[in-house]
C-alpha positions in Angstrom: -1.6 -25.3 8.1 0.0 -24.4 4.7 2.7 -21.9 4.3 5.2 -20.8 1.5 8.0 -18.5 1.1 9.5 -16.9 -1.8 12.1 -15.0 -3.1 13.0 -15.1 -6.8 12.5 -17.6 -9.2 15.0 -18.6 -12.1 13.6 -22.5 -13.6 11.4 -25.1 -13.5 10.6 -28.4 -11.8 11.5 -31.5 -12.8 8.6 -34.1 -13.8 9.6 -37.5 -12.6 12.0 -35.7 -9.4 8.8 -35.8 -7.0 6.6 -38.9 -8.5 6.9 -40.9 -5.4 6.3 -37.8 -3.5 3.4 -36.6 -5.2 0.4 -39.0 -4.5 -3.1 -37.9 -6.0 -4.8 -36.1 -3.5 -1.9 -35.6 -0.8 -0.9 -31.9 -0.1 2.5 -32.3 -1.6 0.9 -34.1 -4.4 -1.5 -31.2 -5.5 1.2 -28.3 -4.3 4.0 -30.0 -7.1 1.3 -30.6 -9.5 1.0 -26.9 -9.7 4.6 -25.8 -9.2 5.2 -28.3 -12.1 2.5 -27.2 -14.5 3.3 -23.8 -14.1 6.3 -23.4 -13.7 7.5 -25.8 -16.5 11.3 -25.3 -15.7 10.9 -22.2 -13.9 9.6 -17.5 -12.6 10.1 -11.5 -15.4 9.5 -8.1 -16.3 9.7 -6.3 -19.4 10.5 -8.1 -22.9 14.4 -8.5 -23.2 15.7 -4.8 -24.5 17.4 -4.6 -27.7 20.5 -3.6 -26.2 20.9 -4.2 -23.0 23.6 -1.8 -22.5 21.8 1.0 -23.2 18.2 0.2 -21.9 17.3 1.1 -18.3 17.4 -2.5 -16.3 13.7 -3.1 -15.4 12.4 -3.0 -12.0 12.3 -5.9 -10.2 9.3 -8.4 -10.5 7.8 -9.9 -7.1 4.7 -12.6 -7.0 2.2 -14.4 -4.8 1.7 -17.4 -5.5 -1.7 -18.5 -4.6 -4.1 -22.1 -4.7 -7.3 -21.5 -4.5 -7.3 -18.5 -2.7 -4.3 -19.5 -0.5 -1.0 -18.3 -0.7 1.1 -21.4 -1.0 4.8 -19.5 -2.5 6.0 -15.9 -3.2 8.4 -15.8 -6.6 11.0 -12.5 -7.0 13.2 -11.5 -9.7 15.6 -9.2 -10.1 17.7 -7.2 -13.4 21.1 -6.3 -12.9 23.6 -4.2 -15.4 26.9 -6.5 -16.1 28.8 -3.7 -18.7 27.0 -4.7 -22.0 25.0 -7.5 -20.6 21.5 -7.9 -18.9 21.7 -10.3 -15.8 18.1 -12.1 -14.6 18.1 -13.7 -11.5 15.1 -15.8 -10.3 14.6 -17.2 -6.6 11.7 -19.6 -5.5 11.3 -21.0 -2.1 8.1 -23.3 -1.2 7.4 -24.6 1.9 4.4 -26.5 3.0 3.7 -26.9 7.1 1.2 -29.6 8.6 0.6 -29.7 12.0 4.1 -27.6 12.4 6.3 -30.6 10.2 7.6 -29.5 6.9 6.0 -32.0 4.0 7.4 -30.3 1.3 10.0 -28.0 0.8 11.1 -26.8 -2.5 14.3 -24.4 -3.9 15.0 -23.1 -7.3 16.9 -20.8 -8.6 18.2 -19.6 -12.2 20.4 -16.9 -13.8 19.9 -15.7 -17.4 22.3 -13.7 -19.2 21.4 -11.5 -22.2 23.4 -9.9 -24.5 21.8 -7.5 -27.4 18.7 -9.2 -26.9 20.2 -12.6 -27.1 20.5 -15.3 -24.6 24.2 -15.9 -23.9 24.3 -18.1 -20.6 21.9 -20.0 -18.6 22.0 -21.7 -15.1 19.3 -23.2 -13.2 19.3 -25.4 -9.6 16.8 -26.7 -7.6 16.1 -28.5 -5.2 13.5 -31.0 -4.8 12.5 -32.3 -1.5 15.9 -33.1 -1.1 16.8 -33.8 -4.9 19.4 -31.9 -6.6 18.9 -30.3 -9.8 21.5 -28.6 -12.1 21.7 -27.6 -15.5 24.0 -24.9 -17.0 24.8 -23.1 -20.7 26.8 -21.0 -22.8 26.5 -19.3 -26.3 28.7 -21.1 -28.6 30.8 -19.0 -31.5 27.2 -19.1 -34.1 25.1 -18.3 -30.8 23.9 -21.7 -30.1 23.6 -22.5 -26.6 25.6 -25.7 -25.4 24.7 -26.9 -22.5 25.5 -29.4 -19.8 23.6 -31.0 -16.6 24.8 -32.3 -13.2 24.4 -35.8 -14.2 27.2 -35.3 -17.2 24.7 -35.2 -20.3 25.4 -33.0 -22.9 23.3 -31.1 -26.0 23.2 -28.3 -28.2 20.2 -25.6 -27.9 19.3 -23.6 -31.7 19.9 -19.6 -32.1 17.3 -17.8 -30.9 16.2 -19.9 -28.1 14.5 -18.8 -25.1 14.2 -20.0 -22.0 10.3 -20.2 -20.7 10.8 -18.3 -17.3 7.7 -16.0 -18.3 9.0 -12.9 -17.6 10.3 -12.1 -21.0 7.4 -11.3 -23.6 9.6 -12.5 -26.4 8.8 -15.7 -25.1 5.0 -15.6 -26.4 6.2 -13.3 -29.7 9.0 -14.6 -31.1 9.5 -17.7 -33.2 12.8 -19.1 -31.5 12.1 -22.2 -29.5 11.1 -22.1 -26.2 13.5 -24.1 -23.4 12.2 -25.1 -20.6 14.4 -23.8 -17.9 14.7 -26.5 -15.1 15.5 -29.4 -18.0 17.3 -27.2 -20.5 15.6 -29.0 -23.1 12.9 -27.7 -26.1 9.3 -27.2 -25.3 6.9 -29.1 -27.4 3.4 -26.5 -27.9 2.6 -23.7 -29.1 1.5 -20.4 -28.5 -1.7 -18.4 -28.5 -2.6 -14.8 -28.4 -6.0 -14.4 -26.5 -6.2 -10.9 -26.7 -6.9 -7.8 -24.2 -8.7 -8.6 -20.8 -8.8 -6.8 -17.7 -7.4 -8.1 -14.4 -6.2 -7.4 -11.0 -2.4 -6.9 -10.6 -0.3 -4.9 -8.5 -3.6 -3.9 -6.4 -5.6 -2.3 -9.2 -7.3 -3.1 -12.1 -5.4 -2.8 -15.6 -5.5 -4.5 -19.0 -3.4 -7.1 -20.1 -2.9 -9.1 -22.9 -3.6 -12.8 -22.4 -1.4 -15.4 -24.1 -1.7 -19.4 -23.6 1.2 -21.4 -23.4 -0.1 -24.8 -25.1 1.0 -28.5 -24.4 0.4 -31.2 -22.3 -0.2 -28.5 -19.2 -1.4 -25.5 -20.9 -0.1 -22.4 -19.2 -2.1 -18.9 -19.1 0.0 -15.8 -19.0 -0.9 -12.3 -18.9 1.3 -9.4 -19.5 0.2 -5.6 -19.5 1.0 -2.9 -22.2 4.9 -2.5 -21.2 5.5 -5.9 -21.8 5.4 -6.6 -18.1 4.6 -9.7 -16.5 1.8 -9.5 -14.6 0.0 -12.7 -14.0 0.1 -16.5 -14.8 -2.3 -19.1 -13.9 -1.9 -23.3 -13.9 -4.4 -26.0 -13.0 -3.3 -29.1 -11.2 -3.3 -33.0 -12.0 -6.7 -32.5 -9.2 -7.9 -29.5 -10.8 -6.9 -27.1 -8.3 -5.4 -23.6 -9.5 -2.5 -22.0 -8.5 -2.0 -18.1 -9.8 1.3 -15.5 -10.3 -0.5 -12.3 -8.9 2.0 -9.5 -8.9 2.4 -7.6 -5.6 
């Protein structure tokens, strides 16, 4: 029996935190394959608004996650006001039951904070099975992003980054470089605009655009004519596929 849970989702998992959990063709194995490859990092609404200070905050976003056809997770974020700035928050919870024992569990969580359509601070967790995560950021006096992780490293991030948490269309249109939000570190890849399709979100039919995140795990992400995130699909190490179907 395979169950998940979900709230909101702020980052990404890390690649080499479950490799001795994730044995090819083991449950756990195929469910972080897909958290992994889609998730990058690490799960929003509407493209970041000019000003945030003036722009109604965007409703919040809440997903099912699904494998083939089973829903293995659930993924909710929510907008706040903060005076000037746009807060994000993003929850994930996974679980995974067999024969009513836990094999997997998995927590992530990340806060973004936007200011005038810019990323000023960034702050991700998770937790892996058991292994802890953190990574945290703030904009520096030329607006690069200087960041630090739980295990003392530090680094710089460019202007204009922005973290790949999917939500924000600016993510597949603009030219800043993409972060991945678990590891805080730049994306390799590109991106490429697929054009218009039709697809079921939010209970009905609608038309989307379609953009594919390119790179080692490619990433297919659909979001519909208010900029809204409405879908995201990832295929596993085993070929499995896990989808972000909005509720």
């Amino acid at each position: 029996m395979v169950s998940a849970m979900i709230r909101s989702c702020p980052l990404t998992l890390p690649r080499p935190a479950c490799a001795s959990i994730a044995r090819k063709g083991t449950p756990t194995g195929r469910l972080h394959g897909l958290v992994a490859a889609a998730l990058l990092l690490f799960g929003l609404v509407t493209a970041v608004p000019a000003a945030a200070g003036t722009q109604p905050v965007p409703p919040p976003l809440e997903f099912d996650i699904a494998r083939d056809g089973d829903v293995v997770g659930h993924h909710r974020i929510d907008f706040r006001r903060d005076g000037d700035r746009l807060v994000v928050r993003s929850d994930l919870k996974i679980e995974v039951e067999m024969l009513s024992f836990t094999v997997y569990r998995y927590q992530q969580s990340r806060e973004e904070v936007w200011r005038d359509g810019k990323l000023i601070a960034l702050a991700a967790t998770a937790d892996d099975d058991g292994t802890p995560h953190d990574i945290k950021g703030s904009a520096g006096p030329n607006g690069e992003l200087r960041m630090t992780s739980n295990n003392k490293d530090r680094w710089t991030l460019p202007p204009e980054s922005v973290p790949a948490s999917f939500w924000n269309q600016s993510m597949v249109t603009q030219k800043g470089p993409l972060v991945d939000s678990l590891t805080g570190r730049i994306l390799p890849g590109k991106v490429v605009k697929l054009g218009p399709e039709t697809i079921r979100a939010g209970g009905r039919d609608i038309v989307a655009t379609h953009y594919r995140l390119e790179g080692k795990r490619a990433r297919d992400i659909w979001y519909d004519s208010g900029g809204r995130w409405v879908k995201m699909r990832a295929v596993a190490r085993d070929g499995s596929v896990a989808e972000w179907v909005l509720k």
